[in-house]
C-alpha positions in Angstrom: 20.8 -7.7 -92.7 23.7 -5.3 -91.4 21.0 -3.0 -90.7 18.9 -5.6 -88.8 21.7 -6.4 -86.5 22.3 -2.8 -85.9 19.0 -1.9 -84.4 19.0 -5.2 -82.4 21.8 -4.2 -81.0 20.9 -0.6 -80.4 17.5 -2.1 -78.7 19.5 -5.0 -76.7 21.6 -1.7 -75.4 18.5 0.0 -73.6 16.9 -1.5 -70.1 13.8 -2.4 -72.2 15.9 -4.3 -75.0 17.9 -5.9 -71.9 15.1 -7.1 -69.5 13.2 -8.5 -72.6 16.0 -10.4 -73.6 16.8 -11.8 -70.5 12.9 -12.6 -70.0 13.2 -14.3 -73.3 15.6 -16.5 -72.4 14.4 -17.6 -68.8 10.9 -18.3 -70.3 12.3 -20.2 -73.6 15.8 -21.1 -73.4 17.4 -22.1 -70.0 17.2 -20.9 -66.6 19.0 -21.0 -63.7 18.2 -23.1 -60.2 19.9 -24.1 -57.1 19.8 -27.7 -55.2 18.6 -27.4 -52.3 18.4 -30.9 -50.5 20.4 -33.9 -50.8 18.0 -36.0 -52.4 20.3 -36.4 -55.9 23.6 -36.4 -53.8 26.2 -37.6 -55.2 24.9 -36.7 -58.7 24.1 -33.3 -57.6 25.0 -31.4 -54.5 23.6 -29.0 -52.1 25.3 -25.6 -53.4 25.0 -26.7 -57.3 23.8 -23.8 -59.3 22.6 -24.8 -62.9 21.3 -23.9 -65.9 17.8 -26.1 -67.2 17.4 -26.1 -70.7 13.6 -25.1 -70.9 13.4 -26.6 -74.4 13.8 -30.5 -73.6 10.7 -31.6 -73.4 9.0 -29.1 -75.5 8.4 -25.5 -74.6 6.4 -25.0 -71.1 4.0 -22.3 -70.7 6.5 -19.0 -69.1 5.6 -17.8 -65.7 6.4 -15.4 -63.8 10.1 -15.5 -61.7 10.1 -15.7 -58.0 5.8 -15.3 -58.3 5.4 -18.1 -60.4 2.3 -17.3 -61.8 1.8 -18.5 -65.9 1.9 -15.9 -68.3 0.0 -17.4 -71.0 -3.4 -19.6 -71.0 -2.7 -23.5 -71.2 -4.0 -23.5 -74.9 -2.6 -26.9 -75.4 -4.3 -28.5 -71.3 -0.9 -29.8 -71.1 1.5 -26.8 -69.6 3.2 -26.3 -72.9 3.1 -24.0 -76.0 4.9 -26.5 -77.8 4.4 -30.0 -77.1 7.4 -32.5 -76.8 8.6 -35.8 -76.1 8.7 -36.5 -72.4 11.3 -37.8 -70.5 13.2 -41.0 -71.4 13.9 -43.0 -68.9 17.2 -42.2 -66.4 17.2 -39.0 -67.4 17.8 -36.4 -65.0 15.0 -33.5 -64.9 13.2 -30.4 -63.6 9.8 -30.4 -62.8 6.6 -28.8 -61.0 5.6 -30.9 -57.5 2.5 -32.1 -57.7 1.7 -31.3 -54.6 3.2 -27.7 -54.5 3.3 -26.9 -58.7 5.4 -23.6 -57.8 7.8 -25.3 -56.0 10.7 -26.6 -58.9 12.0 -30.1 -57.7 15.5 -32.2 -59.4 14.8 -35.9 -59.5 16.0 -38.9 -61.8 13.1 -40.9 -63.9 12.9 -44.5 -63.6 9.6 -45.2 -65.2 7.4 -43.7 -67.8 3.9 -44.3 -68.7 2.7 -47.6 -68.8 5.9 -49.0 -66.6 5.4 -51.4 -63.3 7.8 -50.7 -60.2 8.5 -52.7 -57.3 10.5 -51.8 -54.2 11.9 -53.1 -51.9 14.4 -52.3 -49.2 17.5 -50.9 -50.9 16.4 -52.2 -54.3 14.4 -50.8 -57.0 12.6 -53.1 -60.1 11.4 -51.8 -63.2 8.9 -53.8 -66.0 9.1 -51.7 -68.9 5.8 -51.7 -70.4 7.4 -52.7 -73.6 7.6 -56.5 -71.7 9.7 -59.4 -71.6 11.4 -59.0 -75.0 12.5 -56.2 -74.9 14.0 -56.9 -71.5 16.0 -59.5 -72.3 17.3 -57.3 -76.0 18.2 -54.6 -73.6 19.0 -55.6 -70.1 22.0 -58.2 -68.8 21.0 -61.6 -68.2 22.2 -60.9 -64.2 19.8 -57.4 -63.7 16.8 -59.8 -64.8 14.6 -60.9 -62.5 11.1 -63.4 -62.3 8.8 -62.1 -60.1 4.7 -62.5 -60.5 5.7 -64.6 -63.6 6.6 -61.9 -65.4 10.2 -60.3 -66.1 11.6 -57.5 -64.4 14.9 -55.8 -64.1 17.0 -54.8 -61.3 18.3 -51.1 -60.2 18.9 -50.6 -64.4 20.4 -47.1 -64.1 23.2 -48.0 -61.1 25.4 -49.3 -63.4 25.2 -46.5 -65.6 25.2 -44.1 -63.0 27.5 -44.0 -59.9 25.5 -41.5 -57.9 23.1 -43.7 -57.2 23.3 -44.8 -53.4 21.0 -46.4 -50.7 23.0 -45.0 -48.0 21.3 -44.4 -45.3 21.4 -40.7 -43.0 18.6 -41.9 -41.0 18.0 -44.1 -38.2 15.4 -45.7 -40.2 14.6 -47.2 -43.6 12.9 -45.4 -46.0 10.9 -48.9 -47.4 9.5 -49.4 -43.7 8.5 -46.0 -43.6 6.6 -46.6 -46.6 5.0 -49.7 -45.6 4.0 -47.8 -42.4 2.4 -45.0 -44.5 0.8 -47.2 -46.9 -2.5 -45.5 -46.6 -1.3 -41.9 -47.8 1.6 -42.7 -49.9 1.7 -43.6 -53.2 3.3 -46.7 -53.7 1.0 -49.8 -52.4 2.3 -53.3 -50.4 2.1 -56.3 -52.2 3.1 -60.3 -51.6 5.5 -60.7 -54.6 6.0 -64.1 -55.3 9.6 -65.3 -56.6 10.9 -62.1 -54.5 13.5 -62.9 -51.8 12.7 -60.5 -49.7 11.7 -60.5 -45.5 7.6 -60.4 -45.1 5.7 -58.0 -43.0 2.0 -57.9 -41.9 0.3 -54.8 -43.0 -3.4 -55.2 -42.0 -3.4 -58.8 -41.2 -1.7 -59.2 -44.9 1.6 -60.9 -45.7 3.1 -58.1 -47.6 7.1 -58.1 -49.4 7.1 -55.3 -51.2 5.5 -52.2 -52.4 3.8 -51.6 -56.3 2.7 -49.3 -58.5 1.9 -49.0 -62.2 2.7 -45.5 -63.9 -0.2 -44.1 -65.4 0.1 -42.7 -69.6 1.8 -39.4 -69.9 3.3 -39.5 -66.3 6.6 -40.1 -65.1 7.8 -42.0 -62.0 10.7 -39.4 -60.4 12.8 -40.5 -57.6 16.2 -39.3 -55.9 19.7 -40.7 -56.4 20.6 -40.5 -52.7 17.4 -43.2 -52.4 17.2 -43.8 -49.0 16.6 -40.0 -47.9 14.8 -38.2 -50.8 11.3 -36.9 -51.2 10.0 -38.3 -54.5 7.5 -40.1 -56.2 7.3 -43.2 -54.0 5.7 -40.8 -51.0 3.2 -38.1 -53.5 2.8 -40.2 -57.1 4.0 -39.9 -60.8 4.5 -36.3 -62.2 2.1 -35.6 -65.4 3.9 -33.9 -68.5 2.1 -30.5 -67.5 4.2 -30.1 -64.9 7.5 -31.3 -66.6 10.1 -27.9 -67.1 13.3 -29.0 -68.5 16.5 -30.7 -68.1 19.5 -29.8 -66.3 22.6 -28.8 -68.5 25.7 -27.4 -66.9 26.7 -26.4 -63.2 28.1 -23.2 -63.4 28.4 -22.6 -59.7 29.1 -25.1 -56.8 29.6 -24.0 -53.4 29.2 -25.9 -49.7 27.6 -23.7 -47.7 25.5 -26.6 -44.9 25.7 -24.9 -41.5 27.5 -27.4 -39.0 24.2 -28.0 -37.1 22.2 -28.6 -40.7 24.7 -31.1 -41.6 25.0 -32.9 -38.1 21.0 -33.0 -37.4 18.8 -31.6 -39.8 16.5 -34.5 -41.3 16.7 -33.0 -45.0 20.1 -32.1 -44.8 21.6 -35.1 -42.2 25.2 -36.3 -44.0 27.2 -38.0 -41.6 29.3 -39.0 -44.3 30.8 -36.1 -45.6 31.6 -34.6 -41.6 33.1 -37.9 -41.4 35.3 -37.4 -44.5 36.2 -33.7 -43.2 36.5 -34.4 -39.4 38.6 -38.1 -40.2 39.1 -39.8 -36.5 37.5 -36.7 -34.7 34.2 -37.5 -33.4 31.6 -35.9 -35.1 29.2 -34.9 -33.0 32.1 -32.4 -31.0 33.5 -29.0 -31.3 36.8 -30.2 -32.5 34.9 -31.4 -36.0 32.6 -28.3 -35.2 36.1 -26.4 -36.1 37.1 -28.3 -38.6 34.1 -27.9 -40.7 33.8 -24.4 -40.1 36.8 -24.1 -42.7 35.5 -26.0 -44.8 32.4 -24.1 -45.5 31.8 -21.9 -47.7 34.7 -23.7 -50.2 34.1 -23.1 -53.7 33.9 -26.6 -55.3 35.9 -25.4 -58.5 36.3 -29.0 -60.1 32.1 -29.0 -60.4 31.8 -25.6 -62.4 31.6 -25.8 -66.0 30.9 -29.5 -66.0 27.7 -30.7 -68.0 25.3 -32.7 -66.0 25.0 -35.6 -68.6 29.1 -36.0 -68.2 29.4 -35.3 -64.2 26.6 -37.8 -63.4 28.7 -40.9 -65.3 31.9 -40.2 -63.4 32.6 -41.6 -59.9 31.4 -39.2 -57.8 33.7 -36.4 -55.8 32.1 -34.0 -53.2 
């Protein structure tokens, strides 16, 4: 054994040993990523670095860094060597975009496979496909709600997680935006009945809200910061194939948002936070212009080391 360990150590010494090593671990063990939008603020923050623990969900097929291309042949025709459990529900995780697979996004699930969501403005409901007992053995009496004659529960996770936020950044809502896109995005209008909710006509329809049903082995991924994220309610339920991992621990956090990004920049828009640095200064001036300029660039030292499943149950603190 002694002699084992020396020549792994002698080999882990060389370039080869090292870059192997380090391969190793990136493919199998955990990797690192960046946010890079505010779609999970204030779980996560633009200027998070992490690690993913590649291992989560079972153990997805290792491409290439930076080229993205897979190493291996999908032997399994589900993008892992080893095949896991998927996500649970409310868990926080790294996946493929459907719609650009070598493009990593960061989103929260609400829904697995046979689950039925309905949205509304501001307001998210969930039927776990499990069905009305198991709602009312797991969910408080004042989350429940009748809707179609069958049980549903509202927002489940905002209790349990204080990042989640409707706050809008736009001058627009994200649910009318939906309604107006109906035909290309994925979640469809429906007349809900038992919903109190405002009525729109979509096609000469009285529409309240917006429905879809999760297909098997998919997962329904959408943003903390609700009203201003990219997620499953515009391009559709993520497949396990394209499920990486889960995020474990923030070893770096830095704000680095150019003043113009942060003041005017659709994906990056937060009025809030130049609000909270610039206090009675207007914001749109070069007074706060100033004033943020010394704020970039801060090293947010109370986020590094902390573990995503403990930062994303405190209250949140940019």
């Amino acid at each position: 054994m002694k002699r084992l360990f020396k020549s792994f150590y002698k080999f882990s010494s060389t370039w080869t040993g090292t870059v192997i090593i380090v391969l190793f671990l990136i493919f199998f063990v955990a990797q690192s990523f960046v946010i890079p939008s505010g779609s999970m603020k204030r779980s996560l923050l633009i200027g998070d670095f992490l690690f993913a623990k590649k291992y989560s969900y079972g153990v997805p097929i290792p491409h290439l860094p930076w080229l993205e291309v897979p190493l291996l042949p999908d032997f399994n025709k589900n993008g892992h060597l080893i095949t896991g459990d998927g996500p649970k529900r409310g868990e926080v995780v790294i996946f493929r975009n459907p719609q650009t697979p070598k493009v990593h996004f960061v989103k929260r699930c609400v829904a697995v496979g046979g689950d039925e969501l309905i949205y509304v403005d501001r307001q998210l409901y969930i039927r776990p496909h499990e069905g009305d007992e198991y709602i009312k053995q797991n969910y408080k009496l004042e989350q429940i709600a009748t809707i179609n004659e069958k049980l549903w529960v509202k927002d489940p996770y905002k209790d349990i997680y204080p990042g989640i936020n409707y706050t809008p950044e736009m001058d627009y809502s994200v649910f009318e935006i939906l309604l107006q896109m109906s035909d290309t995005v994925d979640m469809k209008p429906i007349l809900a009945e038992g919903l109190v909710a405002p009525t729109y006509d979509i096609d000469g329809k009285e529409v309240n809200a917006l429905y879809r049903k999760v297909p098997k082995d998919n997962y329904y991924m959408v943003g903390d910061n609700r009203e201003n994220s990219n997620d499953s309610r515009f391009w559709g339920p993520v497949p396990y194939s394209l499920i990486v991992g889960k995020p474990w621990l923030i070893y770096f956090s830095i704000e680095h948002r150019s003043f113009e990004s942060i003041l005017n920049t659709e994906n990056g828009k937060d009025h809030a936070t130049l609000k909270r640095v610039c206090g009675d200064v207007e914001i749109n001036s070069p007074e706060c212009a100033a004033l943020w300029e010394k704020e970039r660039f801060k090293v947010r030292w109370h986020r590094i080391g902390q573990f995503i499943e403990t930062i994303e149950k405190e209250a949140p603190v940019e």
